[in-house]
C-alpha positions as CSV (number, residue, x, y, z in Angstrom):
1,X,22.7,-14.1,20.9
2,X,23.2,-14.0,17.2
3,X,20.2,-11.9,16.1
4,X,18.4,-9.0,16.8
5,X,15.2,-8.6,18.7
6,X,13.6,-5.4,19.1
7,X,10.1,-3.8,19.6
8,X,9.2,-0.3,18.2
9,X,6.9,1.5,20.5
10,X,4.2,3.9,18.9
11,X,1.4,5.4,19.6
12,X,-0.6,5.7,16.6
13,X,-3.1,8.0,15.5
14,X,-5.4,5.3,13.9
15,X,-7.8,3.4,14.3
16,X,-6.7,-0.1,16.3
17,X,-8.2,-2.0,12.6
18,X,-6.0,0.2,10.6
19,X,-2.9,-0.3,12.5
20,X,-2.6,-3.9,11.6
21,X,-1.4,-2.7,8.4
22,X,2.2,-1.6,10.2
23,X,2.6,-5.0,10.0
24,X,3.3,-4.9,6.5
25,X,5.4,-1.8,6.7
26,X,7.6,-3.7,9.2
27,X,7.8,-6.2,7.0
28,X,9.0,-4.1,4.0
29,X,11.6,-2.0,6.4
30,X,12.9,-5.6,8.2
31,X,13.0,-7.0,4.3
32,X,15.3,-3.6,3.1
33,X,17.4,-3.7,6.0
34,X,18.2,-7.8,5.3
35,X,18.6,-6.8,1.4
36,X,21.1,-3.9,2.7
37,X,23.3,-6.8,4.9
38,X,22.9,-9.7,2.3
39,X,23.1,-7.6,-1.3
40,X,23.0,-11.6,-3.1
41,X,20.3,-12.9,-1.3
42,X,16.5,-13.0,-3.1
43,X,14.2,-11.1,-0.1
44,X,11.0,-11.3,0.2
45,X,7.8,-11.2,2.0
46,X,5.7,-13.6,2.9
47,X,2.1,-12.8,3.9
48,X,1.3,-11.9,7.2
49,X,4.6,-11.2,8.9
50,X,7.7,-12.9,7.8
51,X,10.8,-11.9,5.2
52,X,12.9,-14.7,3.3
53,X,15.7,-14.7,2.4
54,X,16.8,-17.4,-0.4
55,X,13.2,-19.1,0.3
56,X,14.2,-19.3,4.3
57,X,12.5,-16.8,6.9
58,X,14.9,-14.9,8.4
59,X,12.6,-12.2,9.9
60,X,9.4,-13.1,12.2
61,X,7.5,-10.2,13.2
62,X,4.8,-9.9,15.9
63,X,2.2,-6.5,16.6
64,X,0.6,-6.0,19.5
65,X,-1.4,-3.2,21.2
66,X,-3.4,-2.1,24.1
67,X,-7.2,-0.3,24.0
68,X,-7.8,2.3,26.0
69,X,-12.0,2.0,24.7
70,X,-11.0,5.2,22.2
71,X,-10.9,4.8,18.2
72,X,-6.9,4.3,18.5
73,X,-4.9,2.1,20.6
74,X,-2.9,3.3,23.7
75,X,0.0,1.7,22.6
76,X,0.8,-0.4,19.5
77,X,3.9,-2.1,19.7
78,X,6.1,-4.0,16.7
79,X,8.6,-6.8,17.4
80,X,10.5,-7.9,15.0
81,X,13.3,-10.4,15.2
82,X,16.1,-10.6,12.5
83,X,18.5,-14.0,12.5
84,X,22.3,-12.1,11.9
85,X,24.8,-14.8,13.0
86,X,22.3,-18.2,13.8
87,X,19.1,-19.3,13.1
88,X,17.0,-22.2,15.3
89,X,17.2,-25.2,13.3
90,X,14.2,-28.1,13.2
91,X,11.8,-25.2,12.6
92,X,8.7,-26.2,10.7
93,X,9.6,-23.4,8.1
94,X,13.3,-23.7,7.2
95,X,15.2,-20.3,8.4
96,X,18.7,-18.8,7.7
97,X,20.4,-15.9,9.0
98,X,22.9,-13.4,7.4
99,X,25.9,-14.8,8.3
100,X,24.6,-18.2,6.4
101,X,24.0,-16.4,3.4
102,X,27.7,-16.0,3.2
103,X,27.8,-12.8,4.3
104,X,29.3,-10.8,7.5
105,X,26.5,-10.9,10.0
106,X,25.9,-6.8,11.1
107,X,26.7,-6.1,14.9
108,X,22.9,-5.5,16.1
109,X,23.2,-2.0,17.1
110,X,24.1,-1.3,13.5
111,X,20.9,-3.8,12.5
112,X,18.9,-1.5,14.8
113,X,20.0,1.4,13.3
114,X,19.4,0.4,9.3
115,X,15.8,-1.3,10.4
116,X,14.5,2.2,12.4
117,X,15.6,4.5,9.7
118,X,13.5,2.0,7.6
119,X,10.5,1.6,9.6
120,X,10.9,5.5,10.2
121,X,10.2,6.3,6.6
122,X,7.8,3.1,5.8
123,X,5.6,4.8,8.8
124,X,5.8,7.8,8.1
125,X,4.5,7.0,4.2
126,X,1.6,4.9,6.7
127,X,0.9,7.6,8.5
128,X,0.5,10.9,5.6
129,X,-0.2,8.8,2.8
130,X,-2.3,5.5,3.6
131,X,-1.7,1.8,3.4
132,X,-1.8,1.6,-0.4
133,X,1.8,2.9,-1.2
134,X,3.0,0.3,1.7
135,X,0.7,-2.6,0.0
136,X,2.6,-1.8,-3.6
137,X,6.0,-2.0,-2.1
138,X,4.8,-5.6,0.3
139,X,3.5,-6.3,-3.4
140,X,6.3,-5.6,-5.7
141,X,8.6,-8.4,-2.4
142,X,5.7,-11.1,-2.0
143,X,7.0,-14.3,-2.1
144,X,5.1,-16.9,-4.8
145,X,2.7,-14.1,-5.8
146,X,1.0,-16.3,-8.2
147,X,1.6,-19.4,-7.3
148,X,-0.1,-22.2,-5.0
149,X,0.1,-21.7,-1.1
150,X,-1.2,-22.9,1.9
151,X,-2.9,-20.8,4.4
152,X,-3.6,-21.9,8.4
153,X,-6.2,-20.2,9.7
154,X,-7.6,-20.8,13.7
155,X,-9.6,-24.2,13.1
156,X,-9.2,-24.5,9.3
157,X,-6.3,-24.8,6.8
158,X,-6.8,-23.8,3.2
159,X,-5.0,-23.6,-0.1
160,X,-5.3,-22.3,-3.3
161,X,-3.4,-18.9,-5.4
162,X,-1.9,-16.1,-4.1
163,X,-3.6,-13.7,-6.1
164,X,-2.3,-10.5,-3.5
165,X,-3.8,-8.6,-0.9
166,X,-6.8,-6.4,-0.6
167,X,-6.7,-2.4,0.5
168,X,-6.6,-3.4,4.1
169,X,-4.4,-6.0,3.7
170,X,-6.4,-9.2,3.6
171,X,-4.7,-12.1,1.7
172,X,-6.9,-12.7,-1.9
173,X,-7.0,-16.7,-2.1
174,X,-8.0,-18.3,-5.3
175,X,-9.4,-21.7,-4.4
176,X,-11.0,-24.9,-5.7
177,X,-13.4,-23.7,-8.6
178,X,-11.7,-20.2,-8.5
179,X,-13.3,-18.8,-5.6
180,X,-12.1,-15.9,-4.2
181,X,-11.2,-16.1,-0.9
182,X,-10.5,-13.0,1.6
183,X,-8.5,-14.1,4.6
């Protein structure tokens, strides 16, 4: 208890490449819904799939879909979990919820409600109009756009400048000797 966990089914109409990108609308409806509980906190996004608040994830958010062999997935589904009253503590990357932001932590039904209204409209921008008005909005929240990060990758980590993402939503790494880096 003490956060909200929910999945949004969906069947999109893309293809199963393109629908990673509704991982960054999630991320901008999860981060507008935090921003509408927690007016004082600083929100943003971090690159792939989490929101801060106040530097501290509050948000985690998973995607995950199932081929039927045509262009477009059978099912896509979006979980995303927002930290209201608690948040686990010894985490690798420090997290908060709303109620430690000094705020009065939303009952989740009314969490629910704010975050599918979001992701409603964030989709349906996705869905008639393409990924790049959902990258500009993901862009205009990234966290330490500009700055130095470190990025884990399956049997590597790397680091370097977040110089942004790419039109399909790759993240644009300046490293050593200023490479450009697409991961």
């Amino acid at each position: 208890t003490g956060h909200l966990a929910a999945a949004l089914l969906l069947k999109p109409e893309r293809a199963a490449a393109d629908c990673a990108q509704l991982a960054f609308a999630a991320a901008v409806a999860a981060a507008e819904t935090v921003a509408h509980f927690a007016p004082r906190a600083e929100v943003r996004v971090k690159w792939p799939n989490d929101v801060l608040a106040n530097g501290r994830k509050i948000v985690g958010i998973l995607l995950e879909s199932a081929s039927g062999g045509g262009a477009a997935p059978e099912w896509l589904a979006v979980g995303i979990g927002i930290n209201l009253m608690r948040f686990p503590e010894g985490t690798e990357t420090p997290a908060t919820a709303i109620a430690a932001l000094g705020e009065r932590a939303p009952e989740p039904r009314d969490a629910l409600l704010c975050l599918a209204t979001s992701f409603a409209k964030w989709y349906e921008v996705w869905r008639t109009g393409g990924f790049a008005p959902i990258r500009d909005a993901w862009l205009a929240r990234a966290a330490n756009l500009g700055g130095r990060i470190r990025a884990r990758l399956a049997n590597e980590e790397t680091s370097g400048v977040f110089e942004g993402i790419n039109e399909t939503g790759a993240l644009i790494l300046r490293e050593a000797g200023a490479k450009l880096r697409l991961i």
